[in-house]
FILO-900552 format. One record per residue (C-alpha): residue in one letter; x, y, z; residue number from 1. Coordinates in nm, 3 decimals. Layout:
BEGIN
   kolvo         u         v         w   pado
       A         X         Y         Z    NUM
...
END
This chain:
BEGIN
   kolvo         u         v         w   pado
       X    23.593    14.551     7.765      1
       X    23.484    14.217     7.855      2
       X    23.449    14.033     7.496      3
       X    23.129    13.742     7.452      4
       X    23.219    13.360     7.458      5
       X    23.192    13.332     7.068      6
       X    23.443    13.681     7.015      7
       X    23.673    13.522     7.328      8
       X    23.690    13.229     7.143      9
       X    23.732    13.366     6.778     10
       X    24.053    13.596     6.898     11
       X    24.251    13.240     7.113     12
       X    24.201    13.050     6.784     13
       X    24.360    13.270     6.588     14
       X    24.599    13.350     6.877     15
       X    24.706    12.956     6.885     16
       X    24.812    12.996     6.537     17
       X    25.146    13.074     6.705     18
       X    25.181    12.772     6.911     19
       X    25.145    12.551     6.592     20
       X    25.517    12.428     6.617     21
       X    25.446    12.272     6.964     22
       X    25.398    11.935     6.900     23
       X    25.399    11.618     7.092     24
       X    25.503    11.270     6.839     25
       X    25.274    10.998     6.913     26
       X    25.405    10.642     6.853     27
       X    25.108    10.590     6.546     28
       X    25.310    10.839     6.314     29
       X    25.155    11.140     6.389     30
       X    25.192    11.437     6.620     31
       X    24.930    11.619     6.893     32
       X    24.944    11.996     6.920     33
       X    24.984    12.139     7.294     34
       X    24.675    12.374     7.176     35
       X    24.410    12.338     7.003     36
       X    24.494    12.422     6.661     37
       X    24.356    12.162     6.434     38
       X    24.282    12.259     6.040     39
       X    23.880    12.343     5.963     40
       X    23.773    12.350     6.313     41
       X    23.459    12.534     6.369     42
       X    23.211    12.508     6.728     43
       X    23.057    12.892     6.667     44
       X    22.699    12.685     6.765     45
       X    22.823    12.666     7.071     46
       X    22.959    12.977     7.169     47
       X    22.684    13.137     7.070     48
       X    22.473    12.887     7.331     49
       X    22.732    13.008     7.574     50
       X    22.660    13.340     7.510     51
       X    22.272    13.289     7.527     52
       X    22.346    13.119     7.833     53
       X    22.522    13.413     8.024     54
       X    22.267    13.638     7.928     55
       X    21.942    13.461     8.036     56
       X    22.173    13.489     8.374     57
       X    22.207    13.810     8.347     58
       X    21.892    13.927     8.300     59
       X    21.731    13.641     8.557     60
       X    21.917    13.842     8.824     61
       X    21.857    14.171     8.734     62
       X    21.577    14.088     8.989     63
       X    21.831    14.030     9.287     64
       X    21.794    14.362     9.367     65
       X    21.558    14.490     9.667     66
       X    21.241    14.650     9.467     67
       X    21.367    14.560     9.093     68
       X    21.117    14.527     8.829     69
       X    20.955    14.132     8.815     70
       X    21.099    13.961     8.514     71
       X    20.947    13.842     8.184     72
       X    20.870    13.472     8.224     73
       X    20.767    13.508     7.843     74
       X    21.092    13.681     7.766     75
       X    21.340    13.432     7.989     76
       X    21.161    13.148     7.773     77
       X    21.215    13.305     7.431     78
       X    21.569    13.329     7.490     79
       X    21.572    12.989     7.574     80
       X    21.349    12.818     7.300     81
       X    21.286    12.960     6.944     82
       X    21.521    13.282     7.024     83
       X    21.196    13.557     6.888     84
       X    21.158    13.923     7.019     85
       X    21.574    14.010     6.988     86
       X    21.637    13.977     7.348     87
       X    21.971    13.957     7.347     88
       X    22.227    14.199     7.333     89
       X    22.387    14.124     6.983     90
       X    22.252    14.075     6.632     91
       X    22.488    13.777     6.594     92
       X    22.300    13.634     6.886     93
       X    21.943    13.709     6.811     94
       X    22.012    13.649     6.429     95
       X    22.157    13.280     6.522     96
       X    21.891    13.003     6.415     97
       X    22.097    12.824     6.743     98
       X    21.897    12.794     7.046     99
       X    21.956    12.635     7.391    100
       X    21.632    12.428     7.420    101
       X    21.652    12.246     7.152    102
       X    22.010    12.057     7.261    103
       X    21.814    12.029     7.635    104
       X    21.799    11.677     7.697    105
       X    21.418    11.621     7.580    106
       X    21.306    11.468     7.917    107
       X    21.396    11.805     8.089    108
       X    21.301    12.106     7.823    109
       X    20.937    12.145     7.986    110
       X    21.078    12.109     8.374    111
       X    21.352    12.447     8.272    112
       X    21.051    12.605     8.126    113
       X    20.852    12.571     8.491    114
       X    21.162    12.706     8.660    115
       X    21.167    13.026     8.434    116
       X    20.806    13.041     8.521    117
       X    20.895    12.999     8.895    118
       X    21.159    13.260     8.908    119
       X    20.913    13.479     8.748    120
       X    20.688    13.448     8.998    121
       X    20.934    13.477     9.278    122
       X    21.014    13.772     9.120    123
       X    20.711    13.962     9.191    124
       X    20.800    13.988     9.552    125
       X    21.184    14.178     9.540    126
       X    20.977    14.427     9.782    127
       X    21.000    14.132    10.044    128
       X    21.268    14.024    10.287    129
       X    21.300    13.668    10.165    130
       X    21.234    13.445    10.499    131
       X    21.067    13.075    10.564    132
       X    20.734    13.072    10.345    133
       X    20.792    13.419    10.182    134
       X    20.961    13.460     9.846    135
       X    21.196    13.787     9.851    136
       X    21.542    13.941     9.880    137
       X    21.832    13.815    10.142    138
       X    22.167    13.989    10.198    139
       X    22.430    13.823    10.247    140
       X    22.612    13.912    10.608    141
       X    22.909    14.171    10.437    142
       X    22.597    14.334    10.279    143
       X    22.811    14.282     9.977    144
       X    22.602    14.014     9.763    145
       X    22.165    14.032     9.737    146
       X    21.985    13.695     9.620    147
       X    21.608    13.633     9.514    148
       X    21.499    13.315     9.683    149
       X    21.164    13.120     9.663    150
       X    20.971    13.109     9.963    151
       X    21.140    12.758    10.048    152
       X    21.492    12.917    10.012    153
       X    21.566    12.815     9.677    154
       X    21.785    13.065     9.419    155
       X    21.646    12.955     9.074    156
       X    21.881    13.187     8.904    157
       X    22.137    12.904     9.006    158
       X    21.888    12.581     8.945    159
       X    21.861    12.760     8.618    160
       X    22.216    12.795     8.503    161
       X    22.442    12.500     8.627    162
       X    22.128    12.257     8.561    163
       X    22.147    12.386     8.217    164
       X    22.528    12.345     8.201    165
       X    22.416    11.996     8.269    166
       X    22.090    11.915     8.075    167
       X    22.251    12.127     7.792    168
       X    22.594    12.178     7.749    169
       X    22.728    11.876     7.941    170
       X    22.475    11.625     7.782    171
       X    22.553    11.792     7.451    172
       X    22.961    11.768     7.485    173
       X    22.978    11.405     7.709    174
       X    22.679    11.208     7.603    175
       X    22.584    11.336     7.274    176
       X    22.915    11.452     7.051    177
       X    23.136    11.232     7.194    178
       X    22.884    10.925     7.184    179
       X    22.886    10.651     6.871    180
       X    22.582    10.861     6.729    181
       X    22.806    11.137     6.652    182
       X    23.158    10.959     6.614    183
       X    23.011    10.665     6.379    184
       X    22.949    10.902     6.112    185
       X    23.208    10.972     5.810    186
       X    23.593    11.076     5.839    187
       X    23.707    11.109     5.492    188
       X    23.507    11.410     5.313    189
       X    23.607    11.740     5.452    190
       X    23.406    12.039     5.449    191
       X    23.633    12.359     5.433    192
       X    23.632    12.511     5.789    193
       X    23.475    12.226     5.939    194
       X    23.683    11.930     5.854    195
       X    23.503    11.550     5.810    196
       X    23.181    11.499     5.983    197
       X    23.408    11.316     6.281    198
       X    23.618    11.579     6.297    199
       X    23.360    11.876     6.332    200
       X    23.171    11.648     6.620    201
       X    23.469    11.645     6.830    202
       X    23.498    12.001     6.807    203
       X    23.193    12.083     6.887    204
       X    23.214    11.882     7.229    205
       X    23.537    12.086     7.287    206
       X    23.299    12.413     7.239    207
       X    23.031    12.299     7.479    208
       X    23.365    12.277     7.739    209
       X    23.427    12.684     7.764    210
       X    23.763    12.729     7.756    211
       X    24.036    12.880     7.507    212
       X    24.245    12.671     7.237    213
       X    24.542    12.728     7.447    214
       X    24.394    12.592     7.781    215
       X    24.522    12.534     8.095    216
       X    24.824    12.777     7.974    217
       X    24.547    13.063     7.947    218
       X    24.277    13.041     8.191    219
       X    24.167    13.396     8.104    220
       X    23.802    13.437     8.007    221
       X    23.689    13.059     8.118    222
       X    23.320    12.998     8.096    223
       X    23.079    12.766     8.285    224
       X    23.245    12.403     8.266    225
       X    23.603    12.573     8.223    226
       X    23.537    12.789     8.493    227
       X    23.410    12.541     8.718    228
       X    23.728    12.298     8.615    229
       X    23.976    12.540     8.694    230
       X    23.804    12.596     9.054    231
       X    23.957    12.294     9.157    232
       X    24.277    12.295     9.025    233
       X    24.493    12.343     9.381    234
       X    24.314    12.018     9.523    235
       X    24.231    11.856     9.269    236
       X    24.352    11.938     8.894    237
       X    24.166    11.815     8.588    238
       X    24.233    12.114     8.403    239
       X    24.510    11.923     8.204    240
       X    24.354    11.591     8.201    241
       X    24.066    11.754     8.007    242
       X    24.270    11.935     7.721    243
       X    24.500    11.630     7.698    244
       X    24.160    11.411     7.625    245
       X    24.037    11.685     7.333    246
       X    24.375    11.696     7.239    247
       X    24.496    11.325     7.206    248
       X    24.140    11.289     7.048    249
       X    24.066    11.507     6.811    250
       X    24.471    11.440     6.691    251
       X    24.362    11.084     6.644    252
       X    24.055    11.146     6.446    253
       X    24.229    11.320     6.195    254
       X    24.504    11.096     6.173    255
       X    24.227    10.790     6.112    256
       X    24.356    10.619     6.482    257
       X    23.970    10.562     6.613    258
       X    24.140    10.333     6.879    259
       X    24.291    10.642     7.047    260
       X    23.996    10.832     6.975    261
       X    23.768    10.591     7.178    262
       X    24.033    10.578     7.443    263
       X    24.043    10.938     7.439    264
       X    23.624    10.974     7.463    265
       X    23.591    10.725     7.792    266
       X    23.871    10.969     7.951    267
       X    23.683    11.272     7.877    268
       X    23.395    11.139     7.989    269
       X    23.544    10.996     8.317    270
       X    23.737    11.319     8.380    271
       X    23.421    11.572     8.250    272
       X    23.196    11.394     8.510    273
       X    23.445    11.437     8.779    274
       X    23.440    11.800     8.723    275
       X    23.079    11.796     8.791    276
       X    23.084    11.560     9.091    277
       X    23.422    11.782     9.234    278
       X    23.232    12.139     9.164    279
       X    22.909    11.973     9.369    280
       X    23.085    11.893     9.675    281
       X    23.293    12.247     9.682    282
       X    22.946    12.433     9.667    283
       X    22.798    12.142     9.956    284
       X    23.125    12.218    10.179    285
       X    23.043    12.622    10.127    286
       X    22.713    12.581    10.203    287
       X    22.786    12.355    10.492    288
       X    23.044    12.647    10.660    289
       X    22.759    12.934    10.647    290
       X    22.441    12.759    10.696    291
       X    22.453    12.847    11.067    292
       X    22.604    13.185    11.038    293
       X    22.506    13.335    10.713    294
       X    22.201    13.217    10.587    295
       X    22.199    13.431    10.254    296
       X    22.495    13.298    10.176    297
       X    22.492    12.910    10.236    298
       X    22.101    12.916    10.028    299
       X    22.294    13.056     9.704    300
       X    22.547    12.783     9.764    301
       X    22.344    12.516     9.847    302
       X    22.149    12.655     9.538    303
       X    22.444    12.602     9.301    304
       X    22.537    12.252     9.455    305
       X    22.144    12.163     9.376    306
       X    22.234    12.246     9.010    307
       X    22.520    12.043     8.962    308
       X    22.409    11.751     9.142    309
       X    22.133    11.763     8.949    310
       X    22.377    11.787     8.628    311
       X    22.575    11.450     8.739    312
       X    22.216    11.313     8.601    313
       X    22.347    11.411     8.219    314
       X    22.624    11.279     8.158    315
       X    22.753    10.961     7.968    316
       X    22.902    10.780     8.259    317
       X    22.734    10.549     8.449    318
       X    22.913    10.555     8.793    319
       X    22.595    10.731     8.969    320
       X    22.265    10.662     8.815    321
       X    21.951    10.892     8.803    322
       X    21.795    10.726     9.053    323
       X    22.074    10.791     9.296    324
       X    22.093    11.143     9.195    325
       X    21.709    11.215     9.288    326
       X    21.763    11.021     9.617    327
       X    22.042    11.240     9.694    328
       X    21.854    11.556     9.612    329
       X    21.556    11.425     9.800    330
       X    21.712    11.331    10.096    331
       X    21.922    11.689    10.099    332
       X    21.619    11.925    10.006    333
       X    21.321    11.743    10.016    334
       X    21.234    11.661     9.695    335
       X    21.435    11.639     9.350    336
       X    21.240    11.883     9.198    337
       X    21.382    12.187     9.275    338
       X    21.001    12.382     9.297    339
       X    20.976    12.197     9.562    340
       X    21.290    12.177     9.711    341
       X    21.325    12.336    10.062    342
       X    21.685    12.510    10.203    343
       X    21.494    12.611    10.544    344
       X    21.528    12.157    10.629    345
       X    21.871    12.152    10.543    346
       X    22.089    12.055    10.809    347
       X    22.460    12.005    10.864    348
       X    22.396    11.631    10.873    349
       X    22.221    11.599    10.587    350
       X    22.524    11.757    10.366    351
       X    22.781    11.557    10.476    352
       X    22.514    11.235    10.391    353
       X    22.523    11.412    10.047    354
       X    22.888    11.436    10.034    355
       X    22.934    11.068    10.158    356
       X    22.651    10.964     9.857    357
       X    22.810    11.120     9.585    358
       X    23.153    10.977     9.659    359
       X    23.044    10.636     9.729    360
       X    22.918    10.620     9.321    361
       X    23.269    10.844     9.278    362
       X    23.494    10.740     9.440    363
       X    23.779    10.936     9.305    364
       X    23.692    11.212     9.528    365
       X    23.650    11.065     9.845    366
       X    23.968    11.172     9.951    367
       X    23.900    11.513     9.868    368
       X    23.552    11.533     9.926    369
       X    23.598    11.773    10.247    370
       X    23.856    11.994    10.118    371
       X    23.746    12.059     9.762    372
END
């Protein structure tokens, strides 16, 4: 039985309780646990977002299928804004006063609300074969995989989801919890199960990262960022880098060392943004080796990599600016705006210009940026 993000969660908390004795001494007095098993920590806000999350997906795609019923655009956006008409599949999820729009950064809520409308629309024509000008179905080559696709080639099942792991959960956990908004606040009254103020922030930018207290030991159950993290891990790991950062930090919060705690929130920022930049140029390079021989294929992935450059937009780094972003997007698909954006114009050419954009801003990955 495949458990939500919030009961996946729940069960490796309480499962880390047995790792408590692993300890690493710091040279301030204190010690950092190898998982993470901090007193009053609480991020249930954000599982249940990841769980909201996965389900608008799974219900956006329910119309991937040749025929399938059009989908809800009414529906798709109460899941995503004021969570009425018990949509989801739990009463933990449509009882939660939490909501996904709300943490959207503002300057994007209304743009994911015109994508829900557009997939609904693209939706009405799963009795199509999708093809240049004509919204429909596609099959991938092994018959094995079906995609809807606007009638410029675009899957907005995917510009939904990983640009909402960026406008959402990656502006949430990089720019917003770990920024001097949310740290600046008080460290010395503790809540019961939620610890100071400082404290609970932290965690909750650890819950917007989808992974288990006792990551990169367990990488069973990963969601959205820790999925996408662990992706990389044979070419280029940041699976460790990114626990040791929510580690080392949230360690130093409660010990009152806010110089390691800043030191810990420019790494996580530095190595959080690299995951988004790395997981953009593997979906680029898969798109790049089917475009010419499987064209169902190399749209979904050229889809996803869409999303998550668009996501590099979010975050609290400033190695590639907004501007850049849309100029890479634009120059790639035609416009930044994926309702507009076309897959048909994509060429070889132009993704390897994409590749050689994003790694001129990020330049970490330049070495990588063809085998990722």
């Amino acid at each position: 039985m495949k458990l939500s993000a919030s009961k996946f969660f729940l069960a490796a908390t309480i499962a880390a309780v047995g790792f408590s004795s692993c300890e690493t001494p710091t040279d301030n007095g204190y010690t950092v646990p190898t998982t993470y098993n901090f007193d009053n920590v609480s991020y249930t806000g954000q599982t249940n977002r990841l769980d909201m999350m996965a389900e608008i997906t799974t219900y956006i795609k329910t119309a991937h299928v040749s025929g399938a019923a059009a989908l809800d655009a009414a529906k798709i956006k109460d899941m995503y804004g004021d969570n009425t008409g018990n949509h989801f599949s739990t009463a933990e999820l449509n009882n939660s006063t939490k909501q996904l729009k709300s943490k959207t950064i503002s300057t994007e809520q209304a743009n994911f609300e015109a994508y829900m409308d557009a997939v609904a629309v693209a939706s009405q024509s799963t009795n199509q074969v999708a093809a240049n000008g004509t919204a429909g179905i596609a099959t991938n080559n092994a018959g094995t995989k079906k995609y809807l696709f606007s009638e410029r080639g675009v899957e907005y099942a995917q510009i939904i989801e990983k640009g909402l792991m960026g406008a959402c959960f990656y502006y949430q956990g990089a720019a917003v919890y770990l920024g001097d908004g949310k740290m600046n606040v008080d460290n010395e009254t503790v809540e019961p199960g939620e610890g100071t103020e400082m404290e609970h922030h932290f965690d909750e930018a650890f819950g917007y990262f989808g992974v288990p207290t006792d990551f990169p030991t367990n990488t069973s159950g990963l969601v959205f960022w820790g999925k996408y993290c662990n992706k990389h891990e044979a070419v280029y790991p940041l699976n460790q880098k990114m626990m040791d950062g929510f580690l080392k930090g949230r360690a130093a919060i409660s010990a009152k060392d806010l110089t390691t705690r800043d030191e810990q929130r420019v790494e996580l920022k530095k190595q959080w943004e690299l995951v988004v930049a790395a997981t953009a140029l593997y979906y680029l390079n898969k798109g790049k080796d089917d475009l010419t021989t499987d064209q169902a294929s190399a749209f979904h992935s050229l889809s996803e990599a869409f999303g998550f450059i668009m996501s590099l937009k979010y975050g609290a780094n400033s190695n590639i600016s907004e501007a850049q972003v849309n100029t890479i997007l634009t120059d790639l698909f035609g416009s930044s705006n994926p309702i507009q954006a076309n897959n048909y114009t994509v060429t070889v050419a132009k993704i390897e210009a994409a590749k050689t954009a994003i790694v001129a801003s990020i330049t970490e990955l330049a070495s990588v940026k063809d085998s990722l």
